[in-house]
Each structure stands twice: as structure tokens, then as C-alpha cells.
C-alpha positions as CSV (number, residue, x, y, z in Angstrom):
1,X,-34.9,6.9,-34.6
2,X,-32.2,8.3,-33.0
3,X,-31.9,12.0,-31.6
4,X,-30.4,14.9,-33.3
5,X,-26.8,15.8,-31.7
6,X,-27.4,19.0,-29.7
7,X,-24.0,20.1,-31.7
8,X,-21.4,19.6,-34.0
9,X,-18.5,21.3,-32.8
10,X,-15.5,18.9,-34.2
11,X,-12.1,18.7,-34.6
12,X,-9.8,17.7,-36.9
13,X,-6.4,19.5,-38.8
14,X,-5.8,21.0,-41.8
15,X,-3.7,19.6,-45.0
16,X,-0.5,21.4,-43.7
17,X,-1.5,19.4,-40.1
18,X,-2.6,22.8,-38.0
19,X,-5.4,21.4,-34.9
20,X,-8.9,22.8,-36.2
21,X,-11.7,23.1,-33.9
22,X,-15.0,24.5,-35.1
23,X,-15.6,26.3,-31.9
24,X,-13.0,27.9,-31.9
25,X,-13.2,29.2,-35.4
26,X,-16.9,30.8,-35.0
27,X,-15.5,32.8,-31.9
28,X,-12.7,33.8,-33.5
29,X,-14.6,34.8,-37.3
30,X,-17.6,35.8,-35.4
31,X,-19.4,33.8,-38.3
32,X,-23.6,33.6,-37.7
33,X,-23.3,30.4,-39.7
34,X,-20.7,28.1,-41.2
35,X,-21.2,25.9,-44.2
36,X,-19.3,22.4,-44.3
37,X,-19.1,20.7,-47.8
38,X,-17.6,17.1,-47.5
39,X,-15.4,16.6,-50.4
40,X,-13.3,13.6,-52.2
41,X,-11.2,13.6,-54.9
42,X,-12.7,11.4,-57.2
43,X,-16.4,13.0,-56.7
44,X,-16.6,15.2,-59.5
45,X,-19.4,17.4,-58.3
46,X,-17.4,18.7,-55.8
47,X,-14.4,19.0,-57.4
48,X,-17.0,21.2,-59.5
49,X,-18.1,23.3,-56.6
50,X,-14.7,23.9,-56.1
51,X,-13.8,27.1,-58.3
52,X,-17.7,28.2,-57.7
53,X,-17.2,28.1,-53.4
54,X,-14.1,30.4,-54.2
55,X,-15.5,32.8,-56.1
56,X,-19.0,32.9,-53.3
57,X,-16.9,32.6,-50.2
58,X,-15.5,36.7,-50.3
59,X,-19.5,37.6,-50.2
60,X,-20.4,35.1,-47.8
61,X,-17.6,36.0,-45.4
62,X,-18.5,39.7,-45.3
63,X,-22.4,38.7,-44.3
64,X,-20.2,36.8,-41.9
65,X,-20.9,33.1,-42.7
66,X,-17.7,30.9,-43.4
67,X,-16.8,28.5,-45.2
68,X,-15.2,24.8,-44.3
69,X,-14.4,22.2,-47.1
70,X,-13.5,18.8,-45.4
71,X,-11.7,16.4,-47.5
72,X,-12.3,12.8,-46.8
73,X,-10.1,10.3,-48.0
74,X,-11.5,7.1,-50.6
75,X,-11.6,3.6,-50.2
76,X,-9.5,2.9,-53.8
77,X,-6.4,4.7,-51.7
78,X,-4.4,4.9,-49.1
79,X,-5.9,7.9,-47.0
80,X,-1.8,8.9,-45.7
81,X,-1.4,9.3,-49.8
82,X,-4.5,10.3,-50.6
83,X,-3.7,14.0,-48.3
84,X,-0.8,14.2,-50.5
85,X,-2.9,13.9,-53.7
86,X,-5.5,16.2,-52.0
87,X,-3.0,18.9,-51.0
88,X,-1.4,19.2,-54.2
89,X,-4.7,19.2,-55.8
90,X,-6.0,22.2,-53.3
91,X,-2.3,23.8,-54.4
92,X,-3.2,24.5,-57.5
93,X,-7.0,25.7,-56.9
94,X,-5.5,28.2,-54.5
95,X,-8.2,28.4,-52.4
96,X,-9.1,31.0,-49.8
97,X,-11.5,29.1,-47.4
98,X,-10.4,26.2,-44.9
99,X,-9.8,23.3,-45.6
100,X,-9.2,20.2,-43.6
101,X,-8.3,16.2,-44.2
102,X,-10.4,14.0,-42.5
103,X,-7.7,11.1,-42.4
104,X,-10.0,8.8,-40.3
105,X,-13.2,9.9,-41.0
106,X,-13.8,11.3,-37.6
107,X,-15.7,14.3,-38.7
108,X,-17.3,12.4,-41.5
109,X,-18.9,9.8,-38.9
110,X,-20.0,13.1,-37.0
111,X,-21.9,13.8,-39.7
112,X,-23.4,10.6,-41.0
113,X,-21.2,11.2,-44.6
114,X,-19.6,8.4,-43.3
115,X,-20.2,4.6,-42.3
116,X,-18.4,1.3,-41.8
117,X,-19.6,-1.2,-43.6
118,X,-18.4,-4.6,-43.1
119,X,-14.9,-3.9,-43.4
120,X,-14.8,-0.8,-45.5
121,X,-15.8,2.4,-44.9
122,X,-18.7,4.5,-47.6
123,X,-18.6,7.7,-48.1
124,X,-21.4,9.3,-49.8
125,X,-20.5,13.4,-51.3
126,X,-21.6,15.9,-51.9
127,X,-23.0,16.7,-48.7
128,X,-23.7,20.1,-47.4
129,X,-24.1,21.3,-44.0
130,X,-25.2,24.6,-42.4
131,X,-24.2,25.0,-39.3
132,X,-25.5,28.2,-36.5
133,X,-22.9,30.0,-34.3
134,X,-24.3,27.5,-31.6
135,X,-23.0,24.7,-33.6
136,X,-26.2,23.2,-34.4
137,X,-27.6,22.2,-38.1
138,X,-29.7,24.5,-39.8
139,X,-30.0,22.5,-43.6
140,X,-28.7,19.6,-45.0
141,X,-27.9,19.7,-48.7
142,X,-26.2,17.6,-51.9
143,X,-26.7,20.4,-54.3
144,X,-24.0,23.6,-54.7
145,X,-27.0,26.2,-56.1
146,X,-29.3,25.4,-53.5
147,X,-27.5,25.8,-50.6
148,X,-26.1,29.6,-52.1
149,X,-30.3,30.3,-51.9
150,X,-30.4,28.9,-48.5
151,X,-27.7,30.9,-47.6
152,X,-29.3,33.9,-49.2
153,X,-32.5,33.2,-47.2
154,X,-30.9,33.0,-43.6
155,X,-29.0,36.1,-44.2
156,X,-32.4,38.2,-45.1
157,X,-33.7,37.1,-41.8
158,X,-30.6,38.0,-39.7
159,X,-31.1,41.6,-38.5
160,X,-28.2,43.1,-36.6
């Protein structure tokens, strides 16, 4: 079995193509923990958890953990048209939190959401991550409610 990555500090760009890098975002938020919810456009559940991050993210973000949603593109389309599709989707939700395209699957490989197989590549949502200030991950889940707990729970510990 192989090693845990020491971190995951990634980059990728946004769906109006701005550079993203994670480091860079915890230094500049000053964010104890990040959460990273992979997302596609045909997986329901997250399209779900959309409208419910939203309405978490203003709470989470003054207990200073952020919030990244990383859109990663389907097999059924093409992933250039799919961040079309995605962006005018995002549009409409009018979302506060980040969100970045993953047009070829770079972070999603990082991750393990991600994997080639034969000649097509599977990607298996939700997945949520939380992620320290040092980049490292803290929980792995598939389930909206139970990361909010988790969340709940590393913020009781952190004393400042």
C-alpha cells in the first residue's frame, strides 16, 4: 500500500480561467482548514449539496475554514463544453465559495476521485476532503451532513 502524500497543495483555475493555487489561498484567508467537495454535473447529490454549502459556507468562513468546490468534467461530454455547461450552471446558483474546473482531471488524480481506466477516465462523486492549513488531509467523506459534524468537531478543538 502506498504512502499518504505528505500534502495536497494543487493547482488548477477557476471557470472564468484565474490560476488557483491552494497554498496560496490558506495564506491569504488564513483558513485552519479547507473543505474540497469534487463535483459533476450529472451527480445529483452534489448538485444537492449545492444550495446547502452556500447557505453553511458564511458560518464556516467566520470559524475560518473555506470552502473549495472542484468541478470535474464527465465522460458522456466534451470537458471544453462541459465548463460551459458548468459555468452557466454555477451562474445561476450564484454561489459565494470558489469554484474551480478541473479540465484534465489533474486535481482529481491528486486525490484519487479520479482514474484512467483503459481508455476512459472514472470519476467517482461525491467526495469530500478536509484539508489542515499544512495542506494535509484531516477526513475523507461522501456524505454533505457528516462532514458539517466533522467540521463542527475540529472547530471545538481549535483554541486560539
Amino acid at each position: 500500500m502506498s504512502a499518504e502524500r505528505d500534502n495536497y497543495n494543487f493547482m488548477s483555475y477557476d471557470l472564468n480561467g484565474n490560476f488557483f493555487r491552494l497554498e496560496a489561498f490558506i495564506q491569504k484567508t488564513k483558513a485552519d482548514y479547507v473543505v474540497v467537495d469534487f463535483f459533476t454535473i450529472n451527480c445529483e447529490p452534489c448538485k444537492k449539496a449545492v444550495p446547502e454549502w452556500e447557505k453553511k459556507y458564511p458560518e464556516m468562513k467566520k470559524k475560518n475554514v473555506e470552502f473549495i468546490l472542484i468541478a470535474v468534467p464527465t465522460e458522456k461530454q466534451n470537458a471544453k463544453e462541459e465548463k460551459t455547461i458548468v459555468r452557466g450552471y454555477f451562474k445561476k446558483k450564484e454561489v459565494s465559495f470558489k469554484v474551480l474546473y478541473d479540465l484534465s482531471f489533474y486535481v482529481a488524480k491528486l486525490f484519487k476521485v479520479a482514474k484512467k481506466e483503459k481508455e476512459t477516465m472514472t470519476v467517482t462523486v461525491p467526495q469530500i476532503f478536509i484539508i489542515d492549513s499544512e495542506m494535509k488531509i484531516i477526513n475523507k467523506f461522501t456524505d454533505f451532513d457528516k462532514t458539517i459534524k466533522k467540521i463542527k468537531e475540529l472547530k471545538n478543538k481549535v483554541k486560539k
